[in-house]
N, C-alpha and C positions, 0 to 999 in steps of 0.2 A: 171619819175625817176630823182632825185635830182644829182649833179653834183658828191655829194660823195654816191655813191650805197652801200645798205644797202649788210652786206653779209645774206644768206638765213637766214629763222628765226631770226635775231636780228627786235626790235621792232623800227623802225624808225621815233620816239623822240627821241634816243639815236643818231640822224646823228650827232647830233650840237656838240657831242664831242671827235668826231671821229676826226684824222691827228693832234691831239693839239701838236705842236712840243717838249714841255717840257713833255708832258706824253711820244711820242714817245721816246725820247732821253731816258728818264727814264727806261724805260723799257728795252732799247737797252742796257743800263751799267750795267743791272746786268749780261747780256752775257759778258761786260767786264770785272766785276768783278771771277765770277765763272770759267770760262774758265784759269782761272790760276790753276786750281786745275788736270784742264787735260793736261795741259803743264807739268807744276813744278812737281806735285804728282805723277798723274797716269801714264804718256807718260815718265818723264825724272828721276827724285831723287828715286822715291820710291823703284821700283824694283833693281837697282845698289845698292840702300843702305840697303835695305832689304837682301840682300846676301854681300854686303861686312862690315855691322857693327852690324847688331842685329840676324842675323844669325851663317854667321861666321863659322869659319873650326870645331868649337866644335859639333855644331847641328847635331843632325843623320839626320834630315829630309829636303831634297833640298830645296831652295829655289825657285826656278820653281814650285812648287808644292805648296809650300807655297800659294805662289802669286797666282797659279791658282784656288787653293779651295778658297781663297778669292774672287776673281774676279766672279765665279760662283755663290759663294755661295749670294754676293750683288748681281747680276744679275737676279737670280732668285725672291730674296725676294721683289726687287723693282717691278720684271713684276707681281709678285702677288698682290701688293698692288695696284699697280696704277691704274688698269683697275677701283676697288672695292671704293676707296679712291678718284676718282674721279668722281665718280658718288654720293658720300655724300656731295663732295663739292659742286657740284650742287644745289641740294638740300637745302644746307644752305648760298648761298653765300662764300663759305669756300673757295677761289681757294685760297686768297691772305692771309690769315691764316695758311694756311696746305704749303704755297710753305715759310711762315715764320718757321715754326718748322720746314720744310725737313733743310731751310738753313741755321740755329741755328743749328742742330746735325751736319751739313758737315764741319760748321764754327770752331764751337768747339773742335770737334775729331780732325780737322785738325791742329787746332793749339796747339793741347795735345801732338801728334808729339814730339813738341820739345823738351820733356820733357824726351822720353823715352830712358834708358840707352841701351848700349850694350851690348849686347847678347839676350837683351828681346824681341825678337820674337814675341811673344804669344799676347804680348801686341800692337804691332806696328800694327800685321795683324788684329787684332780686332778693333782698331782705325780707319784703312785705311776702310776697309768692311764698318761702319760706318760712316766714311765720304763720300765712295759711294754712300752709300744708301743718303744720304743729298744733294750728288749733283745729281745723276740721279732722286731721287724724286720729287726733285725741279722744276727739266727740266719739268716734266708734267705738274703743274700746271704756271710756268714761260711760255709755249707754249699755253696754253689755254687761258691763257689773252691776246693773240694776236688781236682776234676779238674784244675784246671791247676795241684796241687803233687804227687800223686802219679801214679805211673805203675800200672796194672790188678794187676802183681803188688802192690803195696804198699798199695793204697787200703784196704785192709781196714783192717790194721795203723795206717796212719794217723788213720783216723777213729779206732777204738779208744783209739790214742793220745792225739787231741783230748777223747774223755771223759774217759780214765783222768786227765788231767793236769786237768780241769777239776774231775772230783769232788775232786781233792784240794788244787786253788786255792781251791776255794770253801768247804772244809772248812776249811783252815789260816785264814782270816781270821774264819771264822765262831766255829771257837773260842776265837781272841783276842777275838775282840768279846765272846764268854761268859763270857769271864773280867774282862774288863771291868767286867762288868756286874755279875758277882757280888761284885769286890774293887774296887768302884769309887772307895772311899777311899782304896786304896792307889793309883790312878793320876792323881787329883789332880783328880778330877771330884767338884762340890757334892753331885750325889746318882744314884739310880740312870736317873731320865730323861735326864740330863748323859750319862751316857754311851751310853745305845741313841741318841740323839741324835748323837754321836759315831760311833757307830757308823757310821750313813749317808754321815757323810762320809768315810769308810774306804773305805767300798766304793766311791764316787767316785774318790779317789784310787788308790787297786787297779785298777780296772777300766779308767782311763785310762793309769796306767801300762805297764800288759803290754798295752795296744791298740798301742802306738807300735809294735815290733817287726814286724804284718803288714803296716803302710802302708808300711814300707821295705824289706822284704826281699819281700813276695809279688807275684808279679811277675801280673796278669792277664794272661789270651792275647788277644789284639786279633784283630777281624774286618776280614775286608777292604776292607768298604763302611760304613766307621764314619758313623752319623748324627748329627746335630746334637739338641739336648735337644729340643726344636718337634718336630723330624721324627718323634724318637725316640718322642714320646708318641705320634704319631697310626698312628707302624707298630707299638709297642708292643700299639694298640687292634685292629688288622687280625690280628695275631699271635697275642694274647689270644682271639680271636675264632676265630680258625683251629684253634687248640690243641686244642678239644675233638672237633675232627673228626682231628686228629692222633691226640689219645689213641686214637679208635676206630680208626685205621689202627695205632699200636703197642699194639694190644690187651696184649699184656702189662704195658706199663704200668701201665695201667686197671685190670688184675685186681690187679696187686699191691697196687694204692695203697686197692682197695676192701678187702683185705684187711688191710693195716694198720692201715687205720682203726680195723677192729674190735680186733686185738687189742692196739694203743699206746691206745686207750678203754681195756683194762682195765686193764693196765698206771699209766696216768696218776688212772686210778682209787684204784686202790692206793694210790699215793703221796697225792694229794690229802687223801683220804679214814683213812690209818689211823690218824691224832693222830683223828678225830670217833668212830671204831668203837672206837679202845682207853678212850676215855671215854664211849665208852654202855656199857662192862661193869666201867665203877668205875676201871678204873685210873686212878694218880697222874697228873697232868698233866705233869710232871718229866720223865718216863718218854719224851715225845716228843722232848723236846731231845737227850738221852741216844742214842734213836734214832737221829734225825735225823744224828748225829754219826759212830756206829758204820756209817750204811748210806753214807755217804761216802769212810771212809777206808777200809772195806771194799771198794766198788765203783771203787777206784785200785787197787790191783791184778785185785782179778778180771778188769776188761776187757782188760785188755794176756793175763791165763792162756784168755780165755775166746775172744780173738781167735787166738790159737797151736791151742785146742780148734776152733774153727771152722775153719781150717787145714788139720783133718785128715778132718776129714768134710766140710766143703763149708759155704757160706755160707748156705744155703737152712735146710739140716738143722742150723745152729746155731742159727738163729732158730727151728725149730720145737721144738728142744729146752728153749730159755728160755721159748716158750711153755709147754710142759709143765712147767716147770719152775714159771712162774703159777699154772700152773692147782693144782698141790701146795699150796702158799703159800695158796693160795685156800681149800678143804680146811682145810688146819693152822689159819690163823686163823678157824676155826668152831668148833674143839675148844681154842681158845687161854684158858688159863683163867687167869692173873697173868701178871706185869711180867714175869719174865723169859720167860716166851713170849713177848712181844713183842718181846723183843731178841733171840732166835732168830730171828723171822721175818724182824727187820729187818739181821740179817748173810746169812738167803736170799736178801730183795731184792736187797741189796748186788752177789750175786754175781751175781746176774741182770739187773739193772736196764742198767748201761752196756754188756753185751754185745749186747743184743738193740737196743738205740738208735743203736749205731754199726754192726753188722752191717744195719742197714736201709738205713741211710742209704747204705752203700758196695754194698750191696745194688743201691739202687735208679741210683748214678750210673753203674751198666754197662749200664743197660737203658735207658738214656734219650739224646737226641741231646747232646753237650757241648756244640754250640754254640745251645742253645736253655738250657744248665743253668739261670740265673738263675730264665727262666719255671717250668719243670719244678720246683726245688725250691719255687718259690712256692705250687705246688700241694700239693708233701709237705708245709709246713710251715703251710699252709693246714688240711688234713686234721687235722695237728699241736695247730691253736688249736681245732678244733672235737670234739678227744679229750675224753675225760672228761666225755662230755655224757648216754652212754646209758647207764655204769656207775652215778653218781648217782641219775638219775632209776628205773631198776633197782633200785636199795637201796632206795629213798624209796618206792620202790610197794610193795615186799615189807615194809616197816616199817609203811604202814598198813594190813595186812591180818594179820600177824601183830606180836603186840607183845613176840616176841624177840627183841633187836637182833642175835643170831649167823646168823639166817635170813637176813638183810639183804646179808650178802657170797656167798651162793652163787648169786646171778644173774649174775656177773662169770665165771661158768665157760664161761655161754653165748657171753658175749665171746671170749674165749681156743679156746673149740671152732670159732666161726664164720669165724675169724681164721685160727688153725691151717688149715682143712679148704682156706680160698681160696690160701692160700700154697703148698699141699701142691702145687695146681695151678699154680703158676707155674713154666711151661718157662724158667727162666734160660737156657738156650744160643739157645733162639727168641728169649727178649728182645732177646741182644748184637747175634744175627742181624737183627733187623729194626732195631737203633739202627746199625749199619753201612749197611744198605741206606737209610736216612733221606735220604740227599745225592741220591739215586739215585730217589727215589720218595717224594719232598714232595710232600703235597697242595699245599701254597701255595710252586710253585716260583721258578724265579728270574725269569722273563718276568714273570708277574703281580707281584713285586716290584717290579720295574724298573720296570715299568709305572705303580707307584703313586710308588714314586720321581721320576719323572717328572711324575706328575701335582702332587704337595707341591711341587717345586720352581717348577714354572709357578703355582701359587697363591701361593707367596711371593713369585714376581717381580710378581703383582700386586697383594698387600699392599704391596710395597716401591712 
């Protein structure tokens, strides 16, 4: 084996252009570019100004609700796409196509934003849903091109690198836009909705900016029997279809991915969730931006120190260490009693958050077939939109039986134990083992392809 190791199934002619520093960096700024849409949009301006300018004391209908049928309602449509949408990309070379229209509709909604007046509701939440769907669909195919810029020694290092630079892209525009907002007479905005207004179109421009870089420099690996978009969809469906009997044949896939589930649920929990827990016990509201800011420019470094730490004990044992590392965090915010507990916990996060997110992800592209990544991550990131669903409903059932809001976050332990315990099991060297033997021992091998290849093309010759 060559000095840069191929990861399983990539074809190795493909080594020579693996670690090329300008495609890595490429790739790495569109996490700087897009990550402003989870700062600015989703995490900080949206939901405040979605109840206090296009809502408004007129609307019968809360704005918590609002936002939350939005939030579901993208969440859902993207975990349905993506599994489906990335198995066609497959198919046709489409990763680096399909992650350009998710990032055109997330670009554009979001920079429509700016446009919409007050009280218009209807339109705001329809735009935002829309640009969710642009940025989390993007995330699927933006993570499947992982494999074809690094090489097995590097892939860690790189993912890491894509967060670290992401939390600190999204960080650096986020705090100009708060400053904006705060000193918005000095920047020559009528008033303060002028400029969170403003804002959106930042992140527009941001996000499209630093996209340009992976459409020219990342080069996708082409397949040999490239299909046409028609064909694409219908072996796409056969793929789709086949996959879960794959999963059961790469059992360790299957285990890992049941196990992340649980502990990226508490995880995203966490996050979603600690701006509503730090004001069920009185704290300032302030206190979350503040946060919010520290647990970003924190988690730019830590991931790049925490992926070196991973490095030295093994990829497995660093993720189960950031889980424990949750599971503390968990604990601490029970006993957390004023503000600056809270910005303790949120420089813990910080240090935990983008290690465990990037060691999964590099985790999970050595155990999986490279020439099925597209479908495959559509699943991880599928898993992804369906996070954060049983730490919630976990808080919410322990709040209406007891009415101390601190009882509320110790059901998130069971997450992080169930998560830990299934990872504990995942044989990494048996994953690589059987994502090698994959080419060798396809349930849906190349006859049955061909076969259907065949069959598509005599159907179009009698469409035609």
């Amino acid at each position: 084996m060559t000095e840069k190791e191929a990861l399983p199934g990539r074809d190795p002619s493909n080594l020579s252009k693996l670690d090329d520093p300008k495609k890595i960096w490429s790739w790495v700024l569109y996490d700087w570019g897009n990550s402003a849409f989870a700062t600015t949009v989703m995490a900080g301006f949206f939901p405040t100004f979605l109840n206090a300018f296009w809502v408004g004391e007129s609307t019968a209908i809360d704005a918590t609700v609002i936002l939350g049928f939005g939030n579901s309602i993208s969440a859902i449509l993207v975990a349905a796409m993506s599994p489906f949408l990335g198995a066609v990309a497959d198919k046709m070379s489409g990763k680096k196509r399909f992650l350009l229209f998710f990032a055109a509709l997330g670009i554009l909604t979001t920079g429509c934003l700016w446009l919409v007046q007050a009280g218009n509701w209807l339109t705001a939440i329809l735009l935002y849903v829309l640009g969710t769907i642009g940025f989390s669909g993007g995330n699927s195919f933006y993570d499947s091109l992982l494999p074809g810029v690094a090489s097995q020694k590097k892939i860690d290092y790189v993912s890491s690198l894509g967060f670290a630079i992401g939390y600190i892209g999204g960080g650096v525009l986020f705090a100009l836009n708060v400053i904006m907002y705060l000193m918005w007479d000095t920047f020559g905005f009528a008033n303060e909705s002028a400029a969170v207004s403003f804002a959106f179109l930042s992140v527009a421009i941001w996000w499209a900016g630093f996209s340009i870089p992976v459409f020219l420099f990342v080069d996708e690996p082409k397949i040999d029997k490239e299909a046409t978009f028609r064909k694409s969809i219908k072996l796409g469906w056969k793929q789709l279809k086949g996959t879960f009997a794959e999963i059961r044949y790469l059992k360790i896939v299957g285990l890992f991915l049941i196990g992340y589930w649980f502990y990226i649920d508490g995880v995203d929990t966490i996050i979603k969730m600690a701006v509503d827990y730090a004001e069920s016990l009185g704290f300032d509201s302030t206190w979350s931006i503040v946060a919010l800011l520290v647990t970003q420019f924190v988690a730019f470094p830590m991931t790049l120190l925490y992926n070196k730490f991973a490095k030295k004990i093994g990829v497995k044992k660093g993720i189960l260490v950031a889980i424990v590392g949750y599971g503390c965090i968990t604990i601490a915010g029970y006993f957390m009693g004023n503000e600056i507990h809270f910005l303790i916990l949120a420089v813990c996060i910080g240090c935990f958050q983008g290690g465990i997110q990037a060691l999964s992800r590099s985790l999970y592209s050595r155990i999986i077939p490279v020439e099925k990544s597209g479908e495959f991550y559509g699943f991880y990131n599928m898993l992804g939109k369906f996070a954060a669903i049983l730490g919630p409903a976990l808080m919410g059932l322990v709040a209406i039986f007891n009415p101390d809001p601190r009882a509320s976050i110790l059901p998130l332990l069971i997450l992080f134990l169930i998560g830990g315990i299934i990872l504990y099991k995942v044989d990494l060297e048996e994953g690589e083992r059987m994502a090698k033997e994959y080419l060798s021992k396809n349930p849906l091998d190349d006859q049955d392809e061909n076969a259907t290849d065949n069959n598509l093309e005599n159907q179009e010759n009698l469409d035609d």
